[in-house]
Each structure stands twice: as structure tokens, then as C-alpha cells.
C-alpha positions in Angstrom: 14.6 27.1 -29.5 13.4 25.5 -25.9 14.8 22.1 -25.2 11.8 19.2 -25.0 11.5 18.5 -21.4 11.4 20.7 -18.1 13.1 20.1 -15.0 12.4 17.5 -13.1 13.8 14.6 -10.4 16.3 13.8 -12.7 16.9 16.6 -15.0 18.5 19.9 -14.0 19.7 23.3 -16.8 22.2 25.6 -16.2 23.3 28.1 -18.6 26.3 29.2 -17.4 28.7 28.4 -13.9 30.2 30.9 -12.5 29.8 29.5 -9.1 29.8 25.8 -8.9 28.5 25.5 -5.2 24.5 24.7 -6.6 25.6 22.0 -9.7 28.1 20.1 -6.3 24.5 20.4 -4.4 22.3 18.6 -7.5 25.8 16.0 -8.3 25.5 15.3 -4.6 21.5 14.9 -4.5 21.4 12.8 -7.9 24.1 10.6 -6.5 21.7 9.9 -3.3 18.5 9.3 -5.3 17.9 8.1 -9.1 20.9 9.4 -10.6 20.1 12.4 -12.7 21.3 14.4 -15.9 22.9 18.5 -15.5 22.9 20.2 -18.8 24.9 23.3 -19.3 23.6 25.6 -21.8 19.9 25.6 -21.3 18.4 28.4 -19.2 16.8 27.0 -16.5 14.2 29.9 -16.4 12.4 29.5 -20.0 14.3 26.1 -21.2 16.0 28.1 -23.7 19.1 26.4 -25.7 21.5 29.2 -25.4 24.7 27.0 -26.0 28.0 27.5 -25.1 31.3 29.2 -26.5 34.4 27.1 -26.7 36.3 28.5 -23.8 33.7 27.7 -21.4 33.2 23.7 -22.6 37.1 23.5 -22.2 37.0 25.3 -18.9 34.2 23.0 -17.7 35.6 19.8 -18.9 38.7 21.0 -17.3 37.4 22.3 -14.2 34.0 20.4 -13.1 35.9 16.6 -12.7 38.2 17.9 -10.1 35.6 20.0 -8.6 33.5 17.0 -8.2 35.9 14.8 -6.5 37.1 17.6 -4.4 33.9 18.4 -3.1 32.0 15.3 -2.7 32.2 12.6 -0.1 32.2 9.3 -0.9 34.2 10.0 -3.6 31.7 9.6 -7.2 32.3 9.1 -11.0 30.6 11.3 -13.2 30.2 11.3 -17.2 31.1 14.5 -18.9 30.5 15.6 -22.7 29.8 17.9 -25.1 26.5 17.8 -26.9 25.0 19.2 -29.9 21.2 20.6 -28.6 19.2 23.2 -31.6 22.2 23.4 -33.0 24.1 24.7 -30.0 26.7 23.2 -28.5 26.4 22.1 -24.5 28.0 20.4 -21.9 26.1 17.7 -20.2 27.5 15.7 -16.9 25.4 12.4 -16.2 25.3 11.2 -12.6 24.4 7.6 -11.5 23.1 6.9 -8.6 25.7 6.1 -6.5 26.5 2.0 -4.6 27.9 4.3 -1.1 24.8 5.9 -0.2 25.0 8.8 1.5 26.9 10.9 -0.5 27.9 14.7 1.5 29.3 17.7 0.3 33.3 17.8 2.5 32.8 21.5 3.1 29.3 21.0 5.0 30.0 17.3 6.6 27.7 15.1 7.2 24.4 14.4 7.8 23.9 18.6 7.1 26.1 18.0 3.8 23.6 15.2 2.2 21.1 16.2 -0.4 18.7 14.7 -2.4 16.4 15.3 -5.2 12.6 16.2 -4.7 10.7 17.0 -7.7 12.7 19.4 -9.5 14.6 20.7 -6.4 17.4 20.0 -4.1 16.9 18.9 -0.2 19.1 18.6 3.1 18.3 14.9 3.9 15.8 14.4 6.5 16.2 12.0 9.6 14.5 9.6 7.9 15.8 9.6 4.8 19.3 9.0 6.3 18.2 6.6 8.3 16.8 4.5 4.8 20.3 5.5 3.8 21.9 3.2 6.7 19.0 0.6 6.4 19.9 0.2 2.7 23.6 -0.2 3.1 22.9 -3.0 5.8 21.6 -5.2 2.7 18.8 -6.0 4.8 15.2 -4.5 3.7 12.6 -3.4 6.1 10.5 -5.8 5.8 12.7 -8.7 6.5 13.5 -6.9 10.2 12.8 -9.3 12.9 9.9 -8.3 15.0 11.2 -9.9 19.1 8.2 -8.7 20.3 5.5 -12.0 19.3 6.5 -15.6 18.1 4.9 -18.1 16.1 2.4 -18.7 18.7 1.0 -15.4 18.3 0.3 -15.7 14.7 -3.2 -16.2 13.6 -4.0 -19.4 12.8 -6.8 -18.0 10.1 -4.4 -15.4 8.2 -1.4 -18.3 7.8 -4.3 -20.3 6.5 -4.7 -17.2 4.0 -1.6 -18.2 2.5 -0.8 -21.6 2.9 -2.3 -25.1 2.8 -0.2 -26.6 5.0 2.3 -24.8 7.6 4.2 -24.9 10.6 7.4 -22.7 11.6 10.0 -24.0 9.1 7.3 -23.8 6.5 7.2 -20.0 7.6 10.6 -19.6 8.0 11.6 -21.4 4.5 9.1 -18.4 2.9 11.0 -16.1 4.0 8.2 -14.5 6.8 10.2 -15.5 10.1 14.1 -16.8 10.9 15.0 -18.7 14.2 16.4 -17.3 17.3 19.5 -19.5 18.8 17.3 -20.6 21.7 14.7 -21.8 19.2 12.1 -19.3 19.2 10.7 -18.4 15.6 9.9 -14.7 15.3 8.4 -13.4 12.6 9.7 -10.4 10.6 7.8 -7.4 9.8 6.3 -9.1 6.2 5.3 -12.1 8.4 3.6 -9.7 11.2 1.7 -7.4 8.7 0.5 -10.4 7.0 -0.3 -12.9 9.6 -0.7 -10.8 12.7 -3.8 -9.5 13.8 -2.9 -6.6 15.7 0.5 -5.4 13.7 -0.2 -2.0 14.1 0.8 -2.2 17.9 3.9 -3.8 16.3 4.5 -1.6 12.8 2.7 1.7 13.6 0.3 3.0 11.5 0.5 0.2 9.0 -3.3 0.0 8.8 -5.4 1.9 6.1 -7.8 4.7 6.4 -10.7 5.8 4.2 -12.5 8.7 4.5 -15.1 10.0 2.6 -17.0 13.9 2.2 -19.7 15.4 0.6 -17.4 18.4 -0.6 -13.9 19.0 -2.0 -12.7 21.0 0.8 -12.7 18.2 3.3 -15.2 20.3 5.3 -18.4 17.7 5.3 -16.9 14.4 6.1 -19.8 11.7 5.4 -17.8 8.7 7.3 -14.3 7.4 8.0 -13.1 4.3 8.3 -10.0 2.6 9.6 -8.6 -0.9 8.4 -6.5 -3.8 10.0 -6.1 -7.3 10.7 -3.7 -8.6 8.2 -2.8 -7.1 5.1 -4.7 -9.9 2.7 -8.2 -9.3 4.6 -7.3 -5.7 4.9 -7.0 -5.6 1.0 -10.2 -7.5 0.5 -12.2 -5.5 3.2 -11.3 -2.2 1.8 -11.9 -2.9 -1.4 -15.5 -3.9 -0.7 -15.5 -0.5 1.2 -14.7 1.6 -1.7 -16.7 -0.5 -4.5 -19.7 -0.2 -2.3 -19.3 3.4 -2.2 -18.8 4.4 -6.1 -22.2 2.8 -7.5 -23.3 4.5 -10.0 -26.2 2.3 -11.2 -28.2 -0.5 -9.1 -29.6 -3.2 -9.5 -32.1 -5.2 -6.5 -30.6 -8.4 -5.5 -33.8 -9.7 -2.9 -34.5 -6.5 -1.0 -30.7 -5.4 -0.8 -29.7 -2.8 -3.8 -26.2 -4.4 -5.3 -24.2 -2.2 -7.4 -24.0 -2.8 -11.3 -21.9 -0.1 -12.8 -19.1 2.0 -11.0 -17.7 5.9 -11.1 -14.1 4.3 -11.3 -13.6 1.0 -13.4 -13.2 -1.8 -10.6 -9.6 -2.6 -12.3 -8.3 0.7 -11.4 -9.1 0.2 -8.0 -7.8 -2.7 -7.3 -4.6 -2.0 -9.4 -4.6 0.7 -7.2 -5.1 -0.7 -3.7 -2.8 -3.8 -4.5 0.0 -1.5 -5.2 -0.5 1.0 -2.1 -0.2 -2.2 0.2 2.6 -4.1 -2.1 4.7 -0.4 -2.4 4.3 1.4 0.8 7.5 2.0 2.6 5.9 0.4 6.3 8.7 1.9 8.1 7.3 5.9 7.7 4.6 5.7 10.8 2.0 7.4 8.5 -1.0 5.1 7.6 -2.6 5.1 3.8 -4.8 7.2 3.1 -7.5 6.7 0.9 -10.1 9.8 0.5 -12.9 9.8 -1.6 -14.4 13.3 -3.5 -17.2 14.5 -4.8 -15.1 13.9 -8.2 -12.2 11.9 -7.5 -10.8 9.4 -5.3 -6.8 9.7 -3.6 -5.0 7.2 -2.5 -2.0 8.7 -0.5 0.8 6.1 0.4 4.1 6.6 2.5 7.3 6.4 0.6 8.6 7.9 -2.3 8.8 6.5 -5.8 11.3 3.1 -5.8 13.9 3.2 -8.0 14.3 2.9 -10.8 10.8 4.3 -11.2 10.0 7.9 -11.6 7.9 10.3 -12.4 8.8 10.8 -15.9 8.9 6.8 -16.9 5.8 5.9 -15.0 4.2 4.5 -18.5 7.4 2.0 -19.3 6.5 -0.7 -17.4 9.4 -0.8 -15.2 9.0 -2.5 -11.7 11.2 -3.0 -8.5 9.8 -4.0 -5.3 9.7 -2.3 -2.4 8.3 -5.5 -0.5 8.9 -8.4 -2.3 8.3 -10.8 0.0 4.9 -8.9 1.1 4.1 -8.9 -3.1 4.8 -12.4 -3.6 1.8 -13.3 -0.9 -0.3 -11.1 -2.8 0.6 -12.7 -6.3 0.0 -16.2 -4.7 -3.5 -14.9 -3.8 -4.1 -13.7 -6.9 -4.4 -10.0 -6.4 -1.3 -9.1 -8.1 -0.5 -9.7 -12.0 2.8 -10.0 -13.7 5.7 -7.0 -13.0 5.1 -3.8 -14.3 2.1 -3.4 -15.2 -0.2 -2.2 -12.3 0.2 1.3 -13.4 -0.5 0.9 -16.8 -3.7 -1.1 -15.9 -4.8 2.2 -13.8 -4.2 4.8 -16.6 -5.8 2.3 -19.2 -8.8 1.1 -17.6 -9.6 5.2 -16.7 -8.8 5.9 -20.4 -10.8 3.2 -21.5 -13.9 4.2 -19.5 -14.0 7.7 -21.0 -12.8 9.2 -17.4 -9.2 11.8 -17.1 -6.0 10.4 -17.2 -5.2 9.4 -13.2 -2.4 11.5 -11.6 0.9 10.2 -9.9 2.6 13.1 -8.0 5.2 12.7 -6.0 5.4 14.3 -2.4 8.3 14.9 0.0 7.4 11.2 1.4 4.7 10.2 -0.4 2.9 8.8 -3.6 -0.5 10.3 -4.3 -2.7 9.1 -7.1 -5.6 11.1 -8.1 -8.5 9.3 -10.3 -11.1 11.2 -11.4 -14.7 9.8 -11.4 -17.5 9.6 -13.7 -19.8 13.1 -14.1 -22.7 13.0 -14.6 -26.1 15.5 -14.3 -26.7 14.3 -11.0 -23.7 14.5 -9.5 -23.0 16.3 -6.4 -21.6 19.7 -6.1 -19.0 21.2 -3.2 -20.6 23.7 -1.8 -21.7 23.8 1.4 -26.1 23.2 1.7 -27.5 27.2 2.8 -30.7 27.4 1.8 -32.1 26.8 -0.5 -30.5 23.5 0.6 -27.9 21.9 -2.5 -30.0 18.5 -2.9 -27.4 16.3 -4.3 -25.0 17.4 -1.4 -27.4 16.2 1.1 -28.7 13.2 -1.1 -24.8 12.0 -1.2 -24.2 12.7 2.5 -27.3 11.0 4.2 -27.5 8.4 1.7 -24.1 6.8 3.1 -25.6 7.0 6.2 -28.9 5.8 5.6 -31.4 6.3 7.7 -31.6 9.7 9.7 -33.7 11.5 12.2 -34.9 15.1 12.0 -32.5 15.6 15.0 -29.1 14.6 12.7 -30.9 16.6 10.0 -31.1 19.6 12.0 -27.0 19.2 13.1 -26.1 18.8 9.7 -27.9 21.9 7.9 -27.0 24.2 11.0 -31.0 24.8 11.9 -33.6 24.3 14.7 -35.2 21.3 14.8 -38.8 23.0 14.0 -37.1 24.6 10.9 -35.7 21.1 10.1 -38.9 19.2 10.0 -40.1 22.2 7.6 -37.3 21.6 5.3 -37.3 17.8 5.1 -41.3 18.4 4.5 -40.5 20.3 1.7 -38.2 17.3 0.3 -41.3 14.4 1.0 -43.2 16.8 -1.1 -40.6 16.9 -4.4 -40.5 12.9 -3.7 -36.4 13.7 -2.8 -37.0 12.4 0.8 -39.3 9.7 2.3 -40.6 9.2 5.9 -40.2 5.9 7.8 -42.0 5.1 10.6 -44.4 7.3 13.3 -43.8 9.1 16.4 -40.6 8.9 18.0 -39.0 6.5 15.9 -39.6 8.8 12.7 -36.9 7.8 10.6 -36.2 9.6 7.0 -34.4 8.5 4.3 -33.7 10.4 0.5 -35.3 8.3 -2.4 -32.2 7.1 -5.2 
């Protein structure tokens, strides 16, 4: 019989110990992350409940407390006890995440001796995650850091007015966004400066979001790219206006301007979405979001891990910690964010709902990536690169973010002379794919939707 669930970020199988140097390493790593489960007497190969014999739960009950406190620095509690699995016996030792972050293993020291747990695996700590390790015992989150380099003065008047009615510096500093320097200067700290700061990536690098866009899957054809900035709560507007106006997938006229109607990806999932990358995101990893839209898909990829208690395998519970709280309370007072716990649910649901795959959330060495999948269709666009005879719909989606083109950018984009171009794009005007604007010179081209 094979036990229910595989490995994962919290769940580790061992069938039998005969060296205890790998369970110290996963003890260690649980302790440093989201706490964990070790369960002795399931093959970790095949998940097969092989059990235990007597001797061997005695000897580990024995054996594996003293092994534990012997080995491992700060010195950490674990739970130990036999349990009854298929009808096998096994030994299970629960670790919680531990209030003395970093744990180390004694015999390798520290910081080489700290582990933690990614995915299903163990990992030497990184220089940044020791450094969160120091920031987190300081009681002090990153985004309540003080930011020396601008004042009050250099806020925007136009992004405080974003967020408040009425406000001056104590009004600031009684939110929580800025604190008072003995000699009276009121500095802002990094919440206050990404949300009120025009230029806070010169301040917090990379703390600006980027969206790109291609005409294939293999990031070969990239249509257009875009970066964002200037305050986090025009940032969030902005790029959401960005990626709406990009997954149409029925118009309607509005005057002469085309207005979309319907969308690939239901607009809740996007904004559930975008409100949580910028509420989430751990600012202090210089790596912007990135957002990346596919042929048949959209990824949103945002610095930092999942927060505790969250993890991969309780995504759907509901459960909710900040990351931010003082960034996601300005988003709640505008309105973009609903009550705790259930942005994800929202995302999953809303996809669900609109007859579209079940969005992904994987979890990478320092980042979140959710994958939603968009609407197919007979006319969507394939990945291929255009050889002729040309792929219509990969042109029709690449040009058509662009809008109008000449025979020139035609020519770049399919790799041919500029006589063979015009022949091509001839060919199109006659299939009524492509229509011609304009004489002479100023011939202009543009495909018909």
C-alpha cells in the first residue's frame, strides 16, 4: 500500500536510518522554514508503507532525541511517535518551525551548517536567505526600514492624495509610512516610499513591474515590453489597464476606438492576481515582477517565497499572513484588496468558473510563479515561428499589438527582402487578412480583426 501524499516542503519518508546525517539535514531545514513532518517507514522512492519492526521504533525513539539535540544548533524540540499507516507500524518526528531562526547543524557551523527546505529537497542557506533570517529576528519587517535618503518633502503630493483626504507628516507617521528623526526630519520607510514616491526604484531596486509579451511560447518573438513605476497604487492601476487591453477576445466600437467586451482570463483573476504580486512580494530581493503573457497563458513571476504559514500544499484553505501589511492595508483602503484569505481562491475559482485550466502556483528557489491558462479558441495563435507559408495568426497577434506597420518592419520581422515583403503582404490584401493605409511613402498596413 502507497501512503496518500508525496514529498513535498513539508513532508519527507524514510524507510529505514542507518545513517542519521540526511534526517539532522531535513530536522534542521524544517526548523528554518514551515516546520515539516519525517515519517519513518515509507520508501521515499515509490511511497511504499513498508513499516517497521519493533527493535528499530525502540532504537529510534531511543536514539533520534539525543541525536537531535546533539547535532543541532540552537537547540530544537521535536515530537516523536509511533504511528499506525496500512496497517504498518511507523515512526513519525514532527518539527515546528522553530522562534531562533537560523538553526545550523554543530558539526558544519554556521552559516555553511544552515538548511532549509525547497520543494521537496534540502538547501545550504543562501546569502539572502540568512540575511531574512537576521532581518526577522530584529522584529522589524522590511518594509518598515527607514529610507534616510528622501524626507517628507520629497513625497508626491498626488500619490499621498491617493490615500488620504487630509495629511501632513504626523498624519503619515501615525499610519505607520514614516517615523521621526531626533533632529525632526520625517523619513519615510520603504512602504511609505514605494507608495508615495515617484522614483522608489532609485531607492528599492527593482521594485517596479515588467510585462512582456510574445507571439510564441519560446520567448523567441517578443511583440512589446513594458516597464512600470511611479507608486505602487498607479502602478497597480496602470498595469492592469495594460494587461486587460491586451487579452480582448471580443470587441465592441465605442466611437471609432474598439473597447474590449469579453476577455481570455476573467478580469477577477487578474486583478486577484496583480493585487497579491504587489501586496506579497518580498521588495527586498532586487528582482522586479514579472509578468509575461503567452500565446496560451499568462505568468506572473514574483520575488519571495511562499509566507508562512502558506504552502504549497494548503494554497486552497484560505489561510493568509502578510508579507506587507502596511503596503496591503493601502491597497484594502483603495479598494483593490478584499477580506484575508481569499485572493487565491478568487483566482482558481473565477478560472474554473470560466471553463479555463486550473491556474498553477509553483514555488521557485526565490520566487512564486502563477501560471493561468487562457481561453482557446479556432483562431488562436500558434508558436511556431512564421516560414513560409507565413503562420497568419502569429503575425495577425504580433502586428496587431503594434498596429500599424510599414513593409520595411514587415520585411525585419519575416526575415525577407523588402520586394519579397510587399509580395507577401499583397498576397494577405488579397485573402482580406491585411489592409493598406495610405499612398506612396507613407504606406501604412495594418491586419483586419
Amino acid at each position: 500500500m502507497r501512503y496518500e501524499s508525496i514529498e513535498s516542503k513539508i513532508l519527507e519518508f524514510k524507510d529505514r536510518l542507518d545513517d542519521y546525517s540526511r534526517l539532522l539535514e531535513t530536522v534542521t531545514a524544517f526548523a528554518n522554514t514551515q516546520g515539516g513532518t519525517i515519517i519513518i517507514g515509507i520508501r521515499d522512492s515509490d511511497w511504499l508503507i513498508v513499516g517497521l519492526d519493533r527493535d528499530d521504533i525502540e532504537r529510534y525513539s531511543q536514539e533520534l532525541p539525543l541525536a537531535i539535540v546533539d547535532a543541532v544548533s540552537p537547540q530544537i524540540a521535536v515530537d516523536l511517535y509511533e504511528q499506525h499507516i496500512g496497517g504498518k507500524t511507523c515512526v513519525t518526528i514532527r518539527v515546528f518551525p522553530g522562534p531562533q531562526k537560523p538553526y545550523f547543524l554543530k558539526r558544519v557551523g554556521y552559516p555553511l551548517g544552515v538548511f532549509i527546505r525547497f520543494g521537496a529537497h534540502n538547501r545550504v542557506a543562501d546569502t539572502y536567505a540568512i540575511e531574512q533570517f537576521s532581518q526577522s529576528r530584529s522584529g522589524v519587517r522590511y518594509e518598515q526600514q527607514p529610507c534616510p535618503e528622501i524626507s517628507y518633502e520629497d513625497l508626491s503630493k498626488d500619490l499621498l492624495g491617493n490615500l488620504f483626504t487630509d495629511y501632513d507628516q504626523s498624519i503619515l507617521i501615525g499610519a505607520g509610512y514614516a517615523l521621526a528623526e531626533v533632529s525632526g526630519r520625517t523619513i519615510p520607510n520603504v512602504a511609505g516610499t514605494l507608495l508615495f514616491y515617484p522614483n522608489h526604484q532609485k531607492i528599492i531596486a527593482e521594485s517596479g513591474i515588467t510585462v512582456s509579451v510574445y507571439a510564441d511560447d519560446d520567448k523567441r518573438y517578443l511583440i512589446k515590453k513594458e516597464d512600470f513605476s511611479g507608486g505602487l497604487i498607479p502602478m497597480v492601476e496602470q498595469v492592469y489597464a495594460f494587461i486587460m487591453s491586451l487579452l480582448g477576445s471580443h470587441y465592441e466600437l465605442d466611437g471609432l476606438v474598439k473597447r474590449p467586451v469579453a476577455y481570455d482570463i476573467p478580469q477577477t483573476a487578474i486583478r486577484e492576481a496583480l493585487v497579491n504580486t504587489v501586496a506579497h512580494r518580498a521588495y527586498d530581493y532586487e528582482a522586479p515582477t514579472r509578468i509575461t503573457l503567452f500565446p496560451d497563458r499568462i505568468e506572473f513571476l514574483n520575488p519571495g517565497t511562499f509566507y508562512a504559514p502558506i504552502n504549497p500544499e494548503n494554497l486552497k484553505e484560505g489561510l493568509s499572513r502578510y508579507r506587507n501589511p502596511l503596503i496591503s492595508d493601502a491597497l484594502r483602503k483603495k479598494g483593490y484588496m478584499e477580506k484575508q484569505g481569499i485572493g487565491i481562491n478568487l483566482i482558481i475559482t473565477s478560472c474554473l468558473e470560466a471553463g479555463l485550466g486550473e491556474p498553477q502556483f509553483i514555488e521557485l528557489e526565490h520566487h512564486v510563479k502563477l501560471v493561468m491558462f487562457r481561453r482557446q479558441s479556432s483562431a488562436d495563435y500558434v508558436s511556431d515561428a512564421p516560414e513560409y507559408p507565413y503562420d497568419i495568426p502569429v503575425m495577425k497577434r504580433y502586428f496587431s499589438a503594434k498596429g500599424f506597420f510599414s513593409s520595411k518592419e514587415f520585411a525585419q520581422y519575416i526575415g525577407k527582402s523588402l520586394s519579397m515583403a510587399k509580395k507577401v503582404l499583397f498576397d494577405l490584401q488579397q485573402q482580406k487578412v491585411v489592409e493598406m493605409v495610405g499612398k506612396g511613402p507613407a504606406t501604412k498596413y495594418r491586419f483586419i480583426n
